[in-house]
C-alpha positions, 0 to 999 in steps of 0.5 A, a space after each residue: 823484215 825488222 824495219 829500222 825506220 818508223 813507218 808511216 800510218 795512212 790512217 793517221 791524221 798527221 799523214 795527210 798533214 805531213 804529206 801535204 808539207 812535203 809536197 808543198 815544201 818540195 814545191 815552194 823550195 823548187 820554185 824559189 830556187 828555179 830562177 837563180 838556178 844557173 846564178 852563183 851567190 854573188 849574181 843573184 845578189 847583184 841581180 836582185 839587189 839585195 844584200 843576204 840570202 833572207 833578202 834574196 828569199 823574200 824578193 823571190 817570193 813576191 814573184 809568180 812562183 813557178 816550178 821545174 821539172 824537179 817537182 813535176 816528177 815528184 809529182 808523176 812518181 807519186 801518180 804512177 804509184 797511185 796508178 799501181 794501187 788502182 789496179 790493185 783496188 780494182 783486184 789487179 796485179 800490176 807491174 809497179 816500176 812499169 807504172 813509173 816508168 809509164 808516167 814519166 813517159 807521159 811526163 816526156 810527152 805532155 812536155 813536148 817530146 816526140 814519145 819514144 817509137 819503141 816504148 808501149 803506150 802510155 794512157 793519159 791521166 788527168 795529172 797531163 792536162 795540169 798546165 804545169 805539168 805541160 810545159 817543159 822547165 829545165 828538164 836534165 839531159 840524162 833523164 831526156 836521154 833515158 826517156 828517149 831511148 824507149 827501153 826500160 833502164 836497169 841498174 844492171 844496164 842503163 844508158 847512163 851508167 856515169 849519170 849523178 846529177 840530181 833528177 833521179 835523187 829529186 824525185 823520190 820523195 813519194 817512195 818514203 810515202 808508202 805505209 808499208 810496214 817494211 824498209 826493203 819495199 821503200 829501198 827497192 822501189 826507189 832504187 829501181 825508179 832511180 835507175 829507169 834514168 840515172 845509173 850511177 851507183 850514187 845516184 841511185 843509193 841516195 834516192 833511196 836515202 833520201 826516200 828512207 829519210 821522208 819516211 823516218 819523217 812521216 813516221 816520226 809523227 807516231 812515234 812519240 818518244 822519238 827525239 830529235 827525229 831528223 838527227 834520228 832519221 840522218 844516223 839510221 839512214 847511215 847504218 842502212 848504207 853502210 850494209 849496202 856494198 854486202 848487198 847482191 841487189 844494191 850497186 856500189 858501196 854508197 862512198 859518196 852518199 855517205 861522206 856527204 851526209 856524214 858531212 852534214 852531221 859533223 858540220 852540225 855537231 862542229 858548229 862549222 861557219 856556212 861557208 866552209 861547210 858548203 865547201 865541205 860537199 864538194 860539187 853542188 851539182 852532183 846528188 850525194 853533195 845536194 843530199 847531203 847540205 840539205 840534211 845539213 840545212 834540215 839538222 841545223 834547223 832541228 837544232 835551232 828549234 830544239 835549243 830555242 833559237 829559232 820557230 819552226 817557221 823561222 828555221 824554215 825560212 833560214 834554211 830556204 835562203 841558204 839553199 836558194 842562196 848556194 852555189 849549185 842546183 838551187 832548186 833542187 837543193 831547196 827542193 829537197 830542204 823544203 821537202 824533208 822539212 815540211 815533212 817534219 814540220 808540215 806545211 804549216 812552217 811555210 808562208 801561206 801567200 807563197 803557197 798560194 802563188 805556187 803554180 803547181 798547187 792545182 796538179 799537186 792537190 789532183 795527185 795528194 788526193 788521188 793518192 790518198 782516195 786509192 788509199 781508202 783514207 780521203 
């Protein structure tokens, strides 16, 4: 298959950099975002006593940084992965959606859940004995209720067929990771993943869409002549959604995702103030509007850097303070800002005294260097 997204190389120095930026991102923008989840705009502000968004991002930056389930999974994806390249280093097959489904089991039981009666077995890994892998933050009721269930859900049969909140689309960074030189293995992958919880059609394509956005985004750094890479990366993942409702394989027609990230384009292109664009999304709760202001935030801070408005490192930090800011999942939405942008721009456009009180820094650095070990690049 011709891939249509510049694919990552693991032998590259940039990889290891741009990985440890999304990674990192994705972690710093959760754990600013977990404590004013359940705020709107206004509580937070009153509750923190500040008047804007960089404010508000400041003063939650001075407090211990601890992160949700949003990254704990990104975190399990990326070691049930690295447990399939295990066997295949040691010279056997293994089944990779059994392997995810695996680790987010042993994500289910180290945060205090009874493990599922019906389920096989799940080994422990050193990721369970991180202590911020072991302790439950805010997890979604649908992939409670998936987990639970002991049975492997498909896209065909799934026990949450209406499920579209975030906890699939989150947690799917690590397929955009994988140096494999076609889209189809990414597509696949991610999709299947995502419906081992949520089944929703939308759920499930824009997992994959943000999956083929971090990897537009790895890859960009050996493409030389790529530019503007996230617009780039935005119109191609759009021109693969739209061959979707052909597909025998995919569900649905992706309407919802992509009226979201057509949004996120036009609102760019438009100049259109914040406020009516965060309405543009309709409900921040819901996968295809979260995707969708994130790459929203993510071209609106590409462009700002390109026109010289902004460092990356300054619009990086304006784009955290709108998503942390918003009314919605707030530690999704930056979660996924702060991945897309890290993997762009690596991690150095994050603020090293945030990054250092991250909680999940020890489980992160475990699991980027296992990956990356079982890739015979560490």
């Amino acid at each position: 298959m011709t891939s249509a997204f510049p694919a990552p190389s693991a032998t590259s120095p940039a990889y290891r950099a741009a990985l440890r930026g999304a990674l990192l991102g994705g972690a710093t923008g959760d754990a600013l975002g977990y404590p004013v989840e359940m705020l709107s705009r206004t509580e937070m502000f009153e509750r923190y006593k500040v008047k804007n968004s960089l404010e508000l991002l400041d003063t939650l930056a001075a407090q211990p940084l601890v992160v949700s389930d949003d990254t704990q999974l990104t975190l399990y994806t990326l070691d049930g992965l690295s447990e399939v390249l295990e066997w295949n280093n040691d010279g056997q097959a293994a089944d990779e959606l059994a392997c995810i489904w695996l680790a987010y089991l042993r994500w289910y039981r180290s945060t205090g859940n009874s493990y599922p009666a019906a389920a096989p077995f799940a080994l422990t890994r050193p990721l369970d004995a991180q202590p911020s892998m072991s302790v439950a933050r805010g997890p979604g009721k649908a992939t409670l209720a998936a987990l639970a269930a002991g049975e492997m859900q498909f896209i065909s049969k799934n026990v949450n067929p209406q499920a579209l909140g975030t906890g699939a689309l989150i947690r799917s960074a690590p397929f955009g990771f994988l140096p494999v030189a076609d889209d189809a293995t990414v597509i696949k992958l991610s999709a299947h993943a995502a419906a081992l919880t949520h089944g929703h059609p939308d759920a499930i394509l824009s997992a994959s869409a943000y999956a083929l956005l971090v990897r537009h985004l790895l890859g960009s750094h050996e493409a030389i002549d790529l530019h503007m890479p996230a617009r780039q990366a935005l119109e191609a993942v759009l021109q693969w959604l739209g061959t979707v409702e052909q597909s025998q394989a995919l569900p649905g027609d992706a309407a919802l995702t992509i009226a979201a990230l057509q949004t996120a384009l036009r609102s760019v292109d438009s100049g259109m103030p914040l406020e009516r664009t965060l309405e543009s999304f309709g409900d921040l709760w819901l996968a295809p509007g979260c995707l969708g202001f994130a790459a929203y935030l993510l071209l609106s801070a590409e462009q700002e850097i390109s026109d010289g408005d902004s460092s990356p490192a300054l619009a990086t930090r304006k784009a955290l303070a709108q998503a942390v800011s918003c009314d919605g999942d707030s530690d999704s939405i930056a979660a996924l800002t702060g991945t897309l942008l890290g993997a762009l721009y690596t991690e150095d456009v994050f603020n090293t005294q945030t990054l250092a009180s991250l909680d999940a820094v020890p489980a992160l650095e475990l699991v980027l260097e296992n990956w990356l070990k079982q890739l015979g690049v560490s």
